[in-house]
Every structure is written in C-alpha cells, then in structure tokens.
N, C-alpha and C positions, 0 to 999 in steps of 0.2 A: 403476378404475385400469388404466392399458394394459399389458398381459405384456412381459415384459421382453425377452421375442424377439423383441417386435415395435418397442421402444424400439431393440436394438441394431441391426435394420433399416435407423431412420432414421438412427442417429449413422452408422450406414457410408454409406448413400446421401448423408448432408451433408459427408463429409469431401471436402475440396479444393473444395467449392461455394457456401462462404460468401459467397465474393466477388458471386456472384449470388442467393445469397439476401434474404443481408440487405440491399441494394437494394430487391428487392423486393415485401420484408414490409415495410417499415419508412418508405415513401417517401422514403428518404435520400437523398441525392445522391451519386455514386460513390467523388468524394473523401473522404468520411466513413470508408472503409474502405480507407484508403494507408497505407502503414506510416512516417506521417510526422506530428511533433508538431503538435498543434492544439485547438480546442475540444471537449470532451465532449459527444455528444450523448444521453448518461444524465444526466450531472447537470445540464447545460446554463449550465456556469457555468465564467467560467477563458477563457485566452487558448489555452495549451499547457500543458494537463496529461492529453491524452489521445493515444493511438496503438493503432494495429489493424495485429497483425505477423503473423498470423493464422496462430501456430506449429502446421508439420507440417497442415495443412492443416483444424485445430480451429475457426477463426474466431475465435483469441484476442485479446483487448485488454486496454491498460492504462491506468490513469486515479489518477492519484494521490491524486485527493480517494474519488470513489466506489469503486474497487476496482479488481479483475480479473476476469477471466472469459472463456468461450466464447462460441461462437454461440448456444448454448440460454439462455445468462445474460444475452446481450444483448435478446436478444428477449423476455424476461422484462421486465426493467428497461424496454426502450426500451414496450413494448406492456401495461407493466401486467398481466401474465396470470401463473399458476400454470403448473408444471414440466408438469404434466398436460396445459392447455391447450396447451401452447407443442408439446410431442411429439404431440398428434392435429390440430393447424393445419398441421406441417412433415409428418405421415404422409399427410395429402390432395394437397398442395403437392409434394411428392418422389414423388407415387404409388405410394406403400409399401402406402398403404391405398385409395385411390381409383382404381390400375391405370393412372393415366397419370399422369408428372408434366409440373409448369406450364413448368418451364424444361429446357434441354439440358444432363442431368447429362453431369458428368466423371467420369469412373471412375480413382479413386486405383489405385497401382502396389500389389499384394499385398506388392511386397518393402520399401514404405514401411512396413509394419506389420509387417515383423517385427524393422525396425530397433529395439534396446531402447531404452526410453525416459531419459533423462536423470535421477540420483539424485544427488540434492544427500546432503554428509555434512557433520554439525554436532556436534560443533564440527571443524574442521579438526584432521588430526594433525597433533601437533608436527614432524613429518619433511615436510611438505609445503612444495614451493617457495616462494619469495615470489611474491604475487600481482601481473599485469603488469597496470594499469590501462590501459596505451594502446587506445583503442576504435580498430578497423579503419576506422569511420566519422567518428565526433564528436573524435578526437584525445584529446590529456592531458585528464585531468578540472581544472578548476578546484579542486573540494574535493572528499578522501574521506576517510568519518567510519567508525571503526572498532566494530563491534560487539561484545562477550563477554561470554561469561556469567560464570558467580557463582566458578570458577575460572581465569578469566583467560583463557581457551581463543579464540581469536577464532572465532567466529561467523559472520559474514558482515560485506561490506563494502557503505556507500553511496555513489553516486558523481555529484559531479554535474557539467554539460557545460554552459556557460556561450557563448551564441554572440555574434556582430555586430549584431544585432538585437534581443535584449534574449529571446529565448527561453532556456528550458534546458533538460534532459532530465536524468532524475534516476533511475541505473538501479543495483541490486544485483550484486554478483557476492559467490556465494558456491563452495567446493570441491564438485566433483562428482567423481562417477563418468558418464563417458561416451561415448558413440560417436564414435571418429572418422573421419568419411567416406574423409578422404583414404586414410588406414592400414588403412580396414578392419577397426581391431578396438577395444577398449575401451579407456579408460584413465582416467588419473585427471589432474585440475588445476580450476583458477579458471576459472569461466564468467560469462557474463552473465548471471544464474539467478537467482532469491528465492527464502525460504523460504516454501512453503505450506501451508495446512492440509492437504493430502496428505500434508504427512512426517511428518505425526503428532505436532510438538514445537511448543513456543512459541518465541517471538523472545522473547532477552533486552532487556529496556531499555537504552539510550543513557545510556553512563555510570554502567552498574551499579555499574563499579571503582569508583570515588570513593564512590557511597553506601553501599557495604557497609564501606567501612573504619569502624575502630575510632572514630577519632577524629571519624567523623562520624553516630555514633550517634544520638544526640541531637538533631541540628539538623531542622529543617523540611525537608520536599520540597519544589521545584517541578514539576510536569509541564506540559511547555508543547509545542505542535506543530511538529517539525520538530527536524533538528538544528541548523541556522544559528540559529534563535531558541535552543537549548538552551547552544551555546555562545556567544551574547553574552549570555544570561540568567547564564551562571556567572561571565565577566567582569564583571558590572554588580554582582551582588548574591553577596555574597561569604556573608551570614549562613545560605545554604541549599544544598541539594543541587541543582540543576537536570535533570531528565532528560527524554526521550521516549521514542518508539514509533516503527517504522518501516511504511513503508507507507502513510501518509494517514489519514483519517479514520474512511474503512472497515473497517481493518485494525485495529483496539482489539480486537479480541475472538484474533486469533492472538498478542498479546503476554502474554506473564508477569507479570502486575502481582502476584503473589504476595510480593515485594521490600519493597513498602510496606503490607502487610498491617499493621503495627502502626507505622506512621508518620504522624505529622501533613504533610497535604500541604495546599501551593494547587494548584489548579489551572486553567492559563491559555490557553486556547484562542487561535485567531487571531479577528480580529478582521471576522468574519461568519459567516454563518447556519451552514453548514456547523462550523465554529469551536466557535459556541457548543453545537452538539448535541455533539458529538465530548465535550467538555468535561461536562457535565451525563451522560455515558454512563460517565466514565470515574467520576466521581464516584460515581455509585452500583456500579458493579462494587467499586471500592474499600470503599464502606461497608456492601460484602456480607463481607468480608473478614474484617472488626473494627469495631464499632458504638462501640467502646471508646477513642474518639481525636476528632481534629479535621480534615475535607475542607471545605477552602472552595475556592470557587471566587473568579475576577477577570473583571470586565469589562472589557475595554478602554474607554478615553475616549471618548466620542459623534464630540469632533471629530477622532480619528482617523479615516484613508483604509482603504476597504476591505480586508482580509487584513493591519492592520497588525499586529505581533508584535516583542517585544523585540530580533527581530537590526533593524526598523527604529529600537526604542528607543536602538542604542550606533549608526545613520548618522545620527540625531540630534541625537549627544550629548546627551545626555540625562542632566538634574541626578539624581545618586545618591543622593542626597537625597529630593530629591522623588518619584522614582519609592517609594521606599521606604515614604515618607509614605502615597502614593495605594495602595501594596498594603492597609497597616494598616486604612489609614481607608473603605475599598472593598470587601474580603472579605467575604463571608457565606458562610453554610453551608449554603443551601437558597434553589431557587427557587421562587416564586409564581405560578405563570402563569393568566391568566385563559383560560377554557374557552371558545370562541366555535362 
C-alpha cells in the first residue's frame, strides 16, 4: 500500500491538471471533459446525463445514473483498476514517483487551498431565506421537488432545467455554509450543492411527509426511480404510498431507507438494465431491515420503450385499471437468475 505522504503528493500535483490528465490516460476525446451535458463515458449509456465541472480544480463529475466523483474515481471506473493501482499509474505519470512527469503540470495558487471548503447544513434552519431557484446559466427550473425529513425540516431541493432540444439537467441545491469570493468572507445561503456521503447523514426519501402520516400506516409502499415517475405514480395509484431516492441509481446506498423498515413495499425500477439492478439492490437492503413483511418487485412490460416509468404511464394515459391489474398479477418477491 503506497504511504500517504506520497498519495498526498499526487492529489497536489493532480490538482487543476485533470483536464490534461484524463485525456490522456483514458484516450477520450477532449470534449468528454467540458463542463457541458452529454453522454457518460463510465456508464456508456444515456443522451445527457453526464457532466465534468471539474470543481476547484478536483476533476469532478456528475452522471445521474452512475454517480459522482473525482479524477481518481474516474479513472477507477473508466480503467477498471483499484485506488491503489490508479495512485502508482498517476505517481509515474505526474513524476511524483518516477522524477519526470509525462505532461506540463500547472501549478495551483497556495491561496486556492486555503479558501475553506463548501459545508452543506441539513436540515436547513427555520430562519433561513427562501431558496432562489433561478440558475445564472439554465434560467427558471421547469420542476423543483422538495425534500424533508421525518420532522418536516426541508432538507434539500431537486431541480430540474428542461431545454429546446429535448435535454435537461437535474441539479440539487441545498443550505450551505460558504465562501464568498466577492465579499471575501463566509456566509450562509442556497447553493447549487448535494448532499454527500462526506456530511456524514443520509438523504431522506421523496415524500417521506405523506408516508409517515398516520392515516397511512397501513397501506403499501411504492418505490419507484425518480421523482417525475414518484409523482405521477401518486396521481395514478391512489391505494399506496409512492416514494424515491435522489441521486440516481448509484446513490441507494446514501439514502435512509430505515422509513420502510417494517412496511410492505413494491418496488419499481425504470424500465432497463441500470433500472432493474437499482431495483433488485434496494430490495434486498430493505429485506435486510425486517424479513418479517412483503418486497416485491415490478417489471415493466417487454413492449415498453427503454427507461420507460410511470411518469410516461400518466403521458399515456394510462387505464387505472389496468395498470393496477398488471402490478397484482406481475409482482413477485424474488428473482431467478440463471448463472452463465
């Protein structure tokens, strides 16, 4: 295992050089690292669900189905290698460890590092402003869904940017503490920010409010991907609770699923591969919970169109009825998969 003196060598030598790193290591093409929505090149799937904004000079990215992460998590993911691998490939490469590097570093400002880092606070205080959704770039958001936890506290918000072209961009703001350049000192308000496993808490589920009330003790969960699918899942089917997770597919494991610890759930993925694992993952965290209940899972219909999900079930219109029929008669509790 490489000393940690010599780990913190490279992350200094990589800061503000990602842009010519990961080129390349990676034989990407430049574009792949613009701070502009597009295809993923970790999961390799999707139109615009990925971007490289490469915060403070980290090599950060964001991908809505597989995750986020740095420069070392990209090259992880993109290259198939262990943390290990990835820090003695970039200590040859950076000349940290081999006395010459391959490309012409840039040497970040000392005084970028001592600017303090960005701290999200969750739940928001009660005294804090309203939040101003207008993005400096993308404008009004088309839709923002509100998050809170199990006391009503709002949490953080989702927001999504709907363009001309049929893209969108689907970004977090939640209350921070943080630096403001212009002013030179700290402060507090609404940022463009997510909660991460850094702050050490989980994200409550979408639509906690509704399930935790009284009068809905009793009834069935749904958990289904996304919020657009969560609220036309609550519009359509009126006999259950409908909730999600924010984040994407990746992100199941920073959410709280401690809420339906003792609740009968389905569980309904979107409607491919990614979809169905998300789904089959959440399932069993859940029935690590309480063994003592009922998780089924739903498959969507064969001749449904890729990623299709119940917010395309209600541009369907789609008989309430029949949808209902097909959860009953479709459900099961466990899958079979043959080993190949």
């Amino acid at each position: 295992m490489m000393d940690n003196s010599i780990k913190w060598k490279i992350k200094k030598a990589s800061r503000q050089n990602w842009k010519k790193i990961l080129p390349a290591l990676t034989d990407l093409p430049l574009k792949v690292f613009k701070n502009i929505h597009q295809p993923c090149p970790l999961c390799r799937d999707g139109d615009d669900r990925y971007r490289f904004d490469d915060n403070k000079g980290y090599g950060t990215y964001y991908c809505n189905h597989c995750g986020a992460g740095d420069g070392f998590a990209f090259l992880q993911k993109r290259l198939k290698k262990s943390e290990d691998e990835v820090y003695l490939m970039m200590g040859e490469f950076l000349g940290v460890t081999s006395g010459k590097a391959k490309i012409e570093l840039s040497a970040y400002s000392d005084r970028q590092s001592e600017i303090p880092d960005i701290r999200v606070i969750v739940p928001a205080p009660i005294h804090s402003k309203e939040a101003y959704f207008k993005h400096y770039k993308f404008g009004e958001p088309s839709k923002v869904w509100e998050y809170k936890n199990s006391d009503g506290d709002v949490f953080f918000y989702i927001c999504r940017f709907d363009f001309p072209d049929g893209k969108k961009e689907v970004l977090p703001m939640t209350y921070c503490h943080y630096y403001d350049s212009r002013n030179k000192t700290m402060r507090y308000g609404w940022r463009w920010k997510g909660v991460t496993k850094n702050e050490g808490v989980k994200r409550p589920l979408y639509n906690l409010e509704e399930l935790l009330k009284p009068e809905n003790a009793d009834k069935w969960v749904m958990v289904v991907e996304g919020e657009k699918a969560s609220d036309a899942g609550a519009e359509l089917i009126k006999e259950v609770v409908v909730v999600t997770w924010s984040g994407g597919t990746k992100a199941i494991g920073l959410t709280d699923w401690t809420p339906l610890s003792r609740r009968n759930v389905y569980v309904w993925g979107d409607h491919d591969c990614p979809g169905y694992s998300a789904a089959i993952e959440i399932q069993r965290l859940l029935l690590e919970y309480n063994e003592n209940r009922t998780v089924k899972l739903i498959v969507s219909p064969d001749s449904k169109a890729k990623g299709w999900d119940l917010g395309d079930a209600k541009k369907e219109n789609a008989e309430i009825d029949k949808l209902k029929n097909y959860i009953g008669a479709t459900a099961f509790e466990s899958l079979h998969c043959e080993i190949k």
